[in-house]
C-alpha positions in Angstrom: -51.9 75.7 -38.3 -54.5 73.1 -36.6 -54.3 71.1 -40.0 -50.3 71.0 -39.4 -50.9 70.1 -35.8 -53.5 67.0 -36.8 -51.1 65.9 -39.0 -48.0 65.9 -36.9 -50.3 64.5 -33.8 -51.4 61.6 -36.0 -47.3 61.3 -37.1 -46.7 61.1 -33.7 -49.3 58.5 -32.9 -48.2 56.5 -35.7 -44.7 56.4 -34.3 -45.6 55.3 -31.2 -47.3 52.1 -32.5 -44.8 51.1 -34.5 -42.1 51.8 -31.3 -44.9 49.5 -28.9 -44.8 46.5 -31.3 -41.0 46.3 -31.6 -40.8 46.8 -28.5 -43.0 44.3 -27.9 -41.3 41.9 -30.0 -38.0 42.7 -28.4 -39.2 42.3 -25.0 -40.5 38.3 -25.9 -37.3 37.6 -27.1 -35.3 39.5 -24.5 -37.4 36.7 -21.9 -35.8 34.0 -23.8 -32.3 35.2 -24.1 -30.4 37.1 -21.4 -27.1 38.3 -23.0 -24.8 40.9 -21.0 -24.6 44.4 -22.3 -22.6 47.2 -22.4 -24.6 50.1 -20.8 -23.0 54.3 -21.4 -24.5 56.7 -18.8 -24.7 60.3 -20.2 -27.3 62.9 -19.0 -29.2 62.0 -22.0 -29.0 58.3 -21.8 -28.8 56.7 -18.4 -29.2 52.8 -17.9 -32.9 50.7 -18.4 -34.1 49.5 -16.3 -37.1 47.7 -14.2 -35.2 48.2 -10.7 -33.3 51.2 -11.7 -34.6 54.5 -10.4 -33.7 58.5 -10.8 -33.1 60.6 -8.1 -37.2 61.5 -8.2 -37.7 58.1 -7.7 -39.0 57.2 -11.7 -38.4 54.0 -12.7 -36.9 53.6 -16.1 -38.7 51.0 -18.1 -37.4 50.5 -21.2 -38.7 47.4 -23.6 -35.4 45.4 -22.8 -35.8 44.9 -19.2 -33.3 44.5 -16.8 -29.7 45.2 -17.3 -27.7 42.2 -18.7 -30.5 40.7 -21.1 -30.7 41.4 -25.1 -30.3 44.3 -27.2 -32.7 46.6 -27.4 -32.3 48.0 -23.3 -32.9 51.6 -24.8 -33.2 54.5 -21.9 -33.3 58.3 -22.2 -32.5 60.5 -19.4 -35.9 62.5 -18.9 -35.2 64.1 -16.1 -32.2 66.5 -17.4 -28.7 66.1 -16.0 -26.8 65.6 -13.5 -28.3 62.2 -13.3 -28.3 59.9 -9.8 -29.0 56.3 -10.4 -30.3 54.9 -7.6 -29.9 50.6 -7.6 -32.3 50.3 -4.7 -32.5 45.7 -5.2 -30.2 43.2 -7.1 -29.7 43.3 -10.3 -29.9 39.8 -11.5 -27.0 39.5 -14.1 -23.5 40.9 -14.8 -22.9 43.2 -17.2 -19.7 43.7 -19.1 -20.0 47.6 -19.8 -20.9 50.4 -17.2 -19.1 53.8 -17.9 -20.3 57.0 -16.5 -19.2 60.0 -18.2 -21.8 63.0 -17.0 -20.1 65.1 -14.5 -21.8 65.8 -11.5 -23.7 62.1 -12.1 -23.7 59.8 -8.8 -24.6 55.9 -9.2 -26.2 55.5 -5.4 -26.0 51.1 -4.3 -28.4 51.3 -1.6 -29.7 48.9 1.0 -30.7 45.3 -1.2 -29.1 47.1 -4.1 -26.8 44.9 -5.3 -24.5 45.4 -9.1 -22.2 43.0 -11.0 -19.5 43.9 -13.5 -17.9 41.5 -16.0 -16.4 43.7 -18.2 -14.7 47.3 -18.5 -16.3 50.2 -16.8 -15.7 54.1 -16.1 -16.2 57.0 -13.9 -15.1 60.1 -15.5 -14.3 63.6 -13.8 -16.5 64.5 -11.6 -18.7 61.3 -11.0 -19.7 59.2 -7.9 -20.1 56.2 -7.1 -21.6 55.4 -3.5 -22.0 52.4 -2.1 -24.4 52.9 1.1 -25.3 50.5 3.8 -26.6 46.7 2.7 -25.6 47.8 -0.8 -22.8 45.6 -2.8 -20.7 46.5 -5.9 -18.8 43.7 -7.1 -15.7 43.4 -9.7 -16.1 39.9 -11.0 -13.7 38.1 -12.8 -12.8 39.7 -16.0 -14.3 43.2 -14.6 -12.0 46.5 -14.6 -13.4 49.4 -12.9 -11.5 53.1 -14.0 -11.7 55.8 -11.7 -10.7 59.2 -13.7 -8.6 62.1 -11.3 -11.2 63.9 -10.3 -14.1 61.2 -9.5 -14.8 59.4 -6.5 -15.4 56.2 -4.7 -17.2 56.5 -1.6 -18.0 53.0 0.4 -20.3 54.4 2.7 -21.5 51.0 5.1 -21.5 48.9 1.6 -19.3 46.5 0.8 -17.4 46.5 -2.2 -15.3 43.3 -3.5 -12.8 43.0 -6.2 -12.8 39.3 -6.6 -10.3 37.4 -8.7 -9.6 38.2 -11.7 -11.6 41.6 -11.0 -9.5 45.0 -11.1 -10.2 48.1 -9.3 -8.0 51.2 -10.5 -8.3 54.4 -8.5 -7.1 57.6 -10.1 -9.3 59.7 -7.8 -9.5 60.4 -4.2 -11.9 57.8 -2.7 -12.6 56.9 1.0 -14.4 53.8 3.1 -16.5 55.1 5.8 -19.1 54.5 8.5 -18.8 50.8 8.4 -17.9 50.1 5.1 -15.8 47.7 3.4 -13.5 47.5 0.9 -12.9 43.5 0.1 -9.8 42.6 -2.1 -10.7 38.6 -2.6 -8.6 37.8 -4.9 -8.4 40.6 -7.0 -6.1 44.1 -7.8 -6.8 46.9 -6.6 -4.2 49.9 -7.9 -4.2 53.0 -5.8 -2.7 56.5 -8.0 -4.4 58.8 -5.4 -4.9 59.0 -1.5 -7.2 56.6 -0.2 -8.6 56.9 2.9 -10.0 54.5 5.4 -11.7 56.3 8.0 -11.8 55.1 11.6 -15.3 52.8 10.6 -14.4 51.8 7.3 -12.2 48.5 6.4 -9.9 47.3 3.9 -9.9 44.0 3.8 -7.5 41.5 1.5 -8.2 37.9 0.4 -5.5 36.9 -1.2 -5.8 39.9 -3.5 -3.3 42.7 -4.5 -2.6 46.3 -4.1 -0.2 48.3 -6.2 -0.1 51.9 -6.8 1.8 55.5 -6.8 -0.1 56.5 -3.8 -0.9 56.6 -0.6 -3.4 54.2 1.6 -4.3 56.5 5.2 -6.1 54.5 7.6 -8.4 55.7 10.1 -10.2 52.6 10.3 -9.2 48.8 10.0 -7.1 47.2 7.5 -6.8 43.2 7.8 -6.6 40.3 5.7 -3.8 38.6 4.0 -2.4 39.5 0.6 0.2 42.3 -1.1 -0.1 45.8 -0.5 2.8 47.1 -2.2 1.5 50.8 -1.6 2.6 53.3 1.2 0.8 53.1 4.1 0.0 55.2 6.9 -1.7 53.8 9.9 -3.4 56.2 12.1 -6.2 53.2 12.6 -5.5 49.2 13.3 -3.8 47.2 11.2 -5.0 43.4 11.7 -2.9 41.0 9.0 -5.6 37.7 9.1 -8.2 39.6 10.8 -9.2 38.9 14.8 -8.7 35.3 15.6 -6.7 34.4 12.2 -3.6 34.7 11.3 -1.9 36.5 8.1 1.0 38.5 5.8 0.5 41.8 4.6 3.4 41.6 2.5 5.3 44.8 0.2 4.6 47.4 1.9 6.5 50.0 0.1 6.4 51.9 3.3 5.0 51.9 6.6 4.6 54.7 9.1 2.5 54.1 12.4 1.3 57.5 14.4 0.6 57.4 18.1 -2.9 56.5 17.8 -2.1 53.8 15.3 -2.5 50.0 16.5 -1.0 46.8 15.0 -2.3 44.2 16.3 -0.1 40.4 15.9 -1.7 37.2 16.9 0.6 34.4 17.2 0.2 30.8 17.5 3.3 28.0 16.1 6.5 28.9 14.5 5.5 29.4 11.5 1.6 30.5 11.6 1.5 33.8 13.3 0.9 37.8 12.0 3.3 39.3 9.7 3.6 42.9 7.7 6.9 42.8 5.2 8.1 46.5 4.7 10.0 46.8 1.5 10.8 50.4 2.4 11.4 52.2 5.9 9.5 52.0 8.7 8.3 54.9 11.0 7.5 53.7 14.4 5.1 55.1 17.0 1.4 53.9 18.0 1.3 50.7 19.7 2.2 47.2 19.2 -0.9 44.7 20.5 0.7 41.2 21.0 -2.2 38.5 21.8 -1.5 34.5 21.5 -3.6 32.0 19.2 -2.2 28.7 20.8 1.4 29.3 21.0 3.8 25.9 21.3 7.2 26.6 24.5 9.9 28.6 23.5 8.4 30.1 20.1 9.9 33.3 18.6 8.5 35.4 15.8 9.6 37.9 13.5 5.9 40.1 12.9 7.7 43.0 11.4 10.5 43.2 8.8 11.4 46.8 7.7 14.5 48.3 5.3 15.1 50.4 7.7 13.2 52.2 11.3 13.2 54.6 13.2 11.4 55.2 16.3 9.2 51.8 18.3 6.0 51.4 19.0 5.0 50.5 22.8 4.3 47.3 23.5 1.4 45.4 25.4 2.6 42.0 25.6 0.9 39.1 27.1 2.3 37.9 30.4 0.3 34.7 30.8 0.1 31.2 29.6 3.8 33.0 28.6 5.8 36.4 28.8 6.6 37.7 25.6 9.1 40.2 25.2 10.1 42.4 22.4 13.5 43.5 20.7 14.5 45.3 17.8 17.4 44.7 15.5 17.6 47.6 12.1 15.7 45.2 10.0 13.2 43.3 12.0 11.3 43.6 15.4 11.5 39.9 16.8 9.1 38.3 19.8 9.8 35.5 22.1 7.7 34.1 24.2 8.9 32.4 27.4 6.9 30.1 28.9 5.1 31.1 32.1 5.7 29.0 35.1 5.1 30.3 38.9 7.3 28.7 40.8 7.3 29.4 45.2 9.4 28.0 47.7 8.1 26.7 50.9 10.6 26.3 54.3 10.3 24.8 57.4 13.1 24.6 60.4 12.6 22.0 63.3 9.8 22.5 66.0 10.4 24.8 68.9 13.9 25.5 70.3 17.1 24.0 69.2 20.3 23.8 72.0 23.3 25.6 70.6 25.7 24.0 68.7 23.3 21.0 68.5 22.3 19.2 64.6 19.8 21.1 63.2 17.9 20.8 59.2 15.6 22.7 57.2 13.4 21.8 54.0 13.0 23.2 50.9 10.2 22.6 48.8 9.8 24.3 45.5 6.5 24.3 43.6 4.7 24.7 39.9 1.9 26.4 40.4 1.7 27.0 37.0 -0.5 28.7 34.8 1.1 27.4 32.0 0.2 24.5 30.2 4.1 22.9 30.2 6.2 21.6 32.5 9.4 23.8 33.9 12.4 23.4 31.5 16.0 24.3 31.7 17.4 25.2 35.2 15.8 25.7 38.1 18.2 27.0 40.9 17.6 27.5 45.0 20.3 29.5 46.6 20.3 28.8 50.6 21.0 31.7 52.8 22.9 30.5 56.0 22.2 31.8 59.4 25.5 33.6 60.8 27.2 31.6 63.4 25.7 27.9 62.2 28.9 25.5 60.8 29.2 22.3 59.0 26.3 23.2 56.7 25.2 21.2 53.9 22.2 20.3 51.1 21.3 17.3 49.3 17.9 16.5 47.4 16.8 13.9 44.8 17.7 15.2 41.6 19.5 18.5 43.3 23.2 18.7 42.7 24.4 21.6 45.8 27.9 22.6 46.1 29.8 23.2 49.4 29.3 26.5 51.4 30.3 29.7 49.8 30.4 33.1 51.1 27.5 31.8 53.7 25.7 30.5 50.8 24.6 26.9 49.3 23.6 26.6 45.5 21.5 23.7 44.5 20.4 23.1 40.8 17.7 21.0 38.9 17.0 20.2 35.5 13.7 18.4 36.7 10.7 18.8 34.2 7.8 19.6 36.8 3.9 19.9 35.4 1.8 22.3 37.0 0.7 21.5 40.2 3.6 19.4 40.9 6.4 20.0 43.1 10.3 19.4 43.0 11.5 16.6 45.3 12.6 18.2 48.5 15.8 19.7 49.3 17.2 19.3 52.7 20.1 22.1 54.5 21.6 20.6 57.5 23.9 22.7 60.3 25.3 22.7 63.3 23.4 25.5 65.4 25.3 28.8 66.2 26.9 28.1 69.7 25.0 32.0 71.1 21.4 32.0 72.0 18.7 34.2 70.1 16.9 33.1 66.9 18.3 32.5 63.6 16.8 32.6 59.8 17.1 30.6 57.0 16.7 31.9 53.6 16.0 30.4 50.5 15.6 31.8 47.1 14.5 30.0 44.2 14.9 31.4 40.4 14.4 30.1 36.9 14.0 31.5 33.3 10.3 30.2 33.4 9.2 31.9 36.6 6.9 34.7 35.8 6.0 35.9 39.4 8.7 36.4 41.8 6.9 37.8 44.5 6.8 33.9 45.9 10.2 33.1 45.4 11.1 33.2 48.7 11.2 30.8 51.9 12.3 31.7 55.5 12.5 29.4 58.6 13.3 31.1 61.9 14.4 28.9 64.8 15.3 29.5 68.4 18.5 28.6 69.4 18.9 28.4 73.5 22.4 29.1 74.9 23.9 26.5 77.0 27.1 26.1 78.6 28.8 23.3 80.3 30.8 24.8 83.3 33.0 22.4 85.4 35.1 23.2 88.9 37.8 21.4 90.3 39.6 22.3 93.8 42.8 21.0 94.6 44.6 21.6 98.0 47.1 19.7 100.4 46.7 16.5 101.8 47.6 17.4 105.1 47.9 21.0 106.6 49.8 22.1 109.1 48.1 24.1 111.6 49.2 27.8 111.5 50.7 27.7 108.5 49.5 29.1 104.5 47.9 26.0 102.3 47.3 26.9 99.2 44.4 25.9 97.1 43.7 25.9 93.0 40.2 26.2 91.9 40.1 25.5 88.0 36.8 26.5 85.9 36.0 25.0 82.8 33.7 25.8 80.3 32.8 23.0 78.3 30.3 24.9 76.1 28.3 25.3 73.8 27.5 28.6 74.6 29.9 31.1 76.1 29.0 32.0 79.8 28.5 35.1 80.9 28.6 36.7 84.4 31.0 33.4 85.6 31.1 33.6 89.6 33.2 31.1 91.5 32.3 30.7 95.2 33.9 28.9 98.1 32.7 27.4 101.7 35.8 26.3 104.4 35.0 24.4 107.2 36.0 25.5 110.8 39.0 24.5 110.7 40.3 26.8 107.8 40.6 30.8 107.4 40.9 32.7 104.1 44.1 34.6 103.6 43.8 36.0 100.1 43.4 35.1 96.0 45.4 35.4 93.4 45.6 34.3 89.5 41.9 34.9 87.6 40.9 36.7 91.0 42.3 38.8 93.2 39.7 39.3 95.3 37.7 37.2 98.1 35.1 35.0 97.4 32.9 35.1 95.5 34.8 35.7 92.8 33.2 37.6 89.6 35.4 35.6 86.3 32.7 37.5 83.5 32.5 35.9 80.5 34.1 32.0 79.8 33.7 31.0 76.6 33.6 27.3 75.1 37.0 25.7 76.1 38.1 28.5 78.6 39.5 27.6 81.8 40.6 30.2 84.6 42.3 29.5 88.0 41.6 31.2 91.3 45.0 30.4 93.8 43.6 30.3 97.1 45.5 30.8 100.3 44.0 29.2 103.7 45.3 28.9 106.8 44.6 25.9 109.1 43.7 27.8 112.2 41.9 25.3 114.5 41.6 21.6 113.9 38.3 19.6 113.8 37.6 17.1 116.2 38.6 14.5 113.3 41.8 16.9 112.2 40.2 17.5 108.8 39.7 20.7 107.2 37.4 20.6 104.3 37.4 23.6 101.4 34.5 23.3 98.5 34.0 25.5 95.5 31.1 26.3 93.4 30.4 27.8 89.6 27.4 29.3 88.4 26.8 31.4 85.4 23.6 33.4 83.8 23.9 30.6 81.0 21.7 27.7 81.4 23.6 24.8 82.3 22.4 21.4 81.2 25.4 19.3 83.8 24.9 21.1 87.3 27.0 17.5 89.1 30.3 18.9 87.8 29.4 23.0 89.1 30.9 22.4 92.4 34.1 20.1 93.9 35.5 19.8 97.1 39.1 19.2 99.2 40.0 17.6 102.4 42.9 18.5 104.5 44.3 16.6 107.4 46.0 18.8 110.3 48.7 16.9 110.8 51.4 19.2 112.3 52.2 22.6 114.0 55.6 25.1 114.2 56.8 25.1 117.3 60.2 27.1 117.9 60.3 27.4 113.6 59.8 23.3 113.8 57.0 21.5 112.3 55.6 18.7 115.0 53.3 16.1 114.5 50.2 16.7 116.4 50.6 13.2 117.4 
């Protein structure tokens, strides 16, 4: 028994040596040639490594070295399986074979862990690969990476990129999480199972491709430009270019948005603003986030094309340096953007009072105020409001064409190109004042398709307007009177206006010689007599009847009349008028006889 164990001892000794100097050997030429391997992870034979370490922490140091130099990287799995590889730094050359066959094994890319592949590699049924925070798997060009149904991908805070050339195929449900990313540059990535982004993960494409059978369900952030000819379901953002950048995230088979999905379009020129092509249908909720690059006047956009849709998606739309509004038509949801201009009116009437039916004008001044970086375009057009009772109204304005008076209303247009901070040359509405008293207002309204803000789109001027009215008596009467006997005298009231006057009163003093019989005509009463109201061009006549009772020491009888009214009157020297009468006879015996 001990002779057996001596011997197999010293066989085992003897093995070793011989296993240290080829190893030995291998290792010196291994530091002068670094040729990529193909490396098969079982639980019995796990990758060599110098910064490769087991879930115990071991490191495996085989006489090869590092992964990617020359033949001879030989490892064994000493610690049993499952196995977790843990690639804790960066491993400093591609290799072109990495397959992983072991159920239950996990390869674990931590922080500074950073692996390469050039070549074909696997992950059978139940196998991990985890890509943790500060920890990079990359596809390189020529590099496919199989995921079998029933393994997994889990870019947990990691990044992993398929670059050009590079092919990612995922047969097994995978995810990207807290702060991961999954970075299509260039390469394919094909999807056979669901994927999902959840809300801190991110798919990101540059320039690369997606194709598939499945499913894409995003929590998280998808961005980028390139193909993603998979279905998508967007319970996340979706950010074609990325913030700040525009893109396409074109062939969509289909597209459904739920209402806590976002998609987000930046727009700047006619042709370089946010676009996601839907080969299939669309299903529409969520929201639709509309924000501008450096947009050009006038721009429209098509973000969305779509098979078919159904439903919309809410819209916040920017309102400032232009209002954007949204429409949909059954293959496309279309943007315009109209550019925002604040334009106000300003009015101002004349100073104080104004006499009726007297020349009166009012300005117009319309203003950019802007926020927008163009000048207004198209038509701007201010609709003038008349006061009631004004006539022989009329605008005019340098570049202003106005038409006549309509239905109390002017219309004046311009086609004037206006920058901000600039105004329109004024526009000037002229009338005749309203022959009643009391205040009048002006309106003025402007409108155009630029103005965003319409809450200064209106100018007033009130004005005073002070009745007046022009009233004018005239008495006529006999020459000569004969004593005893009826004269009769007309008193005629004009009103030569503006203004109607109210509360008319006519008055009358005789001299001595003269006695008041009675009135007739516009009074029937004596005097004073109450005519009411005499409006602009009125006359009424008071016939008088006196009777020359007692002659004056100069045998003339004299009869004045006066006018008054609770009008202002701006010509008092034609409110009153007088007539003389000579006595020159008497009846005597039913015979008139000189009183000479």
């Amino acid at each position: 028994m001990n002779t057996r164990i001596g011997s197999s001892e010293s066989l085992r000794r003897l093995v070793l040596l011989v296993f240290a100097i080829f190893a030995f050997f291998v290792s010196a030429a291994a530091s002068a040639t670094c040729t990529s391997q193909t490396y098969n992870v079982t639980s019995f034979a796990p990758p060599p490594l110098g910064n490769w370490t087991d879930i115990s922490g071991a490191v495996w140091s085989p006489a090869g070295g590092f992964p990617g130099c020359s033949s001879g990287d030989v490892a064994q799995d000493f610690n049993g399986s499952p196995t977790t590889l843990i690639i804790n730094s960066v491993i400093p050359n591609p290799i072109i074979g990495f397959n992983v066959t072991c159920a239950g094994c996990t390869v674990d890319i931590q922080s500074g862990g950073s692996l390469t592949l050039a070549g074909a590699g696997s992950f059978g049924s139940g196998t991990t690969i985890i890509v943790e925070p500060g920890g990079t798997l990359t596809i390189a060009s020529g590099g496919t990476l199989t995921f079998a149904s029933g393994s997994s991908l889990s870019v947990n805070g990691g990044i992993a990129d398929v670059q050009s050339g590079g092919s990612l195929v995922l047969n097994g449900s995978s995810t990207v999480t807290n702060g991961g990313t999954l970075l299509i540059e260039g390469g394919n990535w094909t999807v056979n199972n669901v994927f999902t982004v959840q809300s801190t993960g991110t798919i990101e494409l540059d320039g690369g491709s997606v194709d598939g059978t499945n499913l894409i369900n995003n929590n998280g952030l998808i961005k980028g430009s390139g193909t993603l000819n998979v279905s998508v379901n967007n319970n996340g953002r979706i950010a074609p270019g990325g913030d700040g950048a525009t893109g396409v995230l074109s062939h969509l088979a289909s597209f459904s948005q739920t209402g806590d999905g976002v998609l987000d379009i930046e727009l700047a020129d006619a042709s370089n603003y946010d676009q996601v092509t839907v080969d299939g249908g669309a299903t529409l909720a969520g929201t639709l986030n509309v924000t501008f690059l450096a947009p050009s006047l006038g721009t429209s956009w098509t973000p969305l094309t779509f098979g078919s849709h159904t439903g919309e998606m809410p819209a916040l739309l920017p309102t400032a340096p232009k209002v954007v509004y949204a429409s949909y038509t059954s293959t496309e949801l279309d943007l315009t953007a109209v550019l925002v201009n604040d334009l106000s009116v300003a009015m101002a009437g004349p100073p104080g009072s104004v006499v009726a039916g007297s020349a009166i004008s009012y300005t117009v001044d319309v203003s950019n105020l802007g926020p927008g970086p163009d000048p207004t375009r198209g038509t701007t057009t201010v609709i003038d409001s008349l006061p009631s009772g004004i006539t022989g109204a009329s605008a005019s304005g340098s570049g202003w064409n106005c038409g006549a008076p309509s239905s109390g209303l002017i219309t004046c247009t311009s086609t004037a190109a206006v920058a901000n901070g600039d105004a329109f040359p004024t526009l000037t509405v002229s009338m005749t004042a309203p022959i009643n008293g009391g205040s009048v207002t002006n309106l003025a309204v402007v409108s155009s398709s630029d103005d965003n803000n319409n809450a200064n789109d209106f100018g007033s001027a009130t004005t005073t307007v002070a009745a007046q009215s022009d009233l004018a008596i005239t008495v006529n009467g006999p020459a000569v009177g004969i004593l005893g006997r009826s004269n009769t005298y007309t008193f005629t009231v004009t009103n030569n206006g503006p203004s109607p006057a109210t509360g008319t009163t006519v008055g009358s003093t005789a001299s001595s010689g003269l006695s008041f019989l009675s009135n007739s005509g516009d009074c029937a009463t004596a005097f004073p007599c109450s005519l009411g109201a005499l409006y602009p061009g009125q006359s009424m006549t008071i016939v008088a009847e006196y009777v020359v009772i007692d002659p004056p020491p100069d045998a003339t009888a004299t009869l004045a009349g006066s006018v008054a009214s609770g009008v202002a009157d701006p010509n008092t020297a034609n409110n009153s008028s007088s007539v003389n009468t000579l006595a020159d006879g008497i009846f005597i015996d039913g015979f008139e006889r000189s009183l000479e």
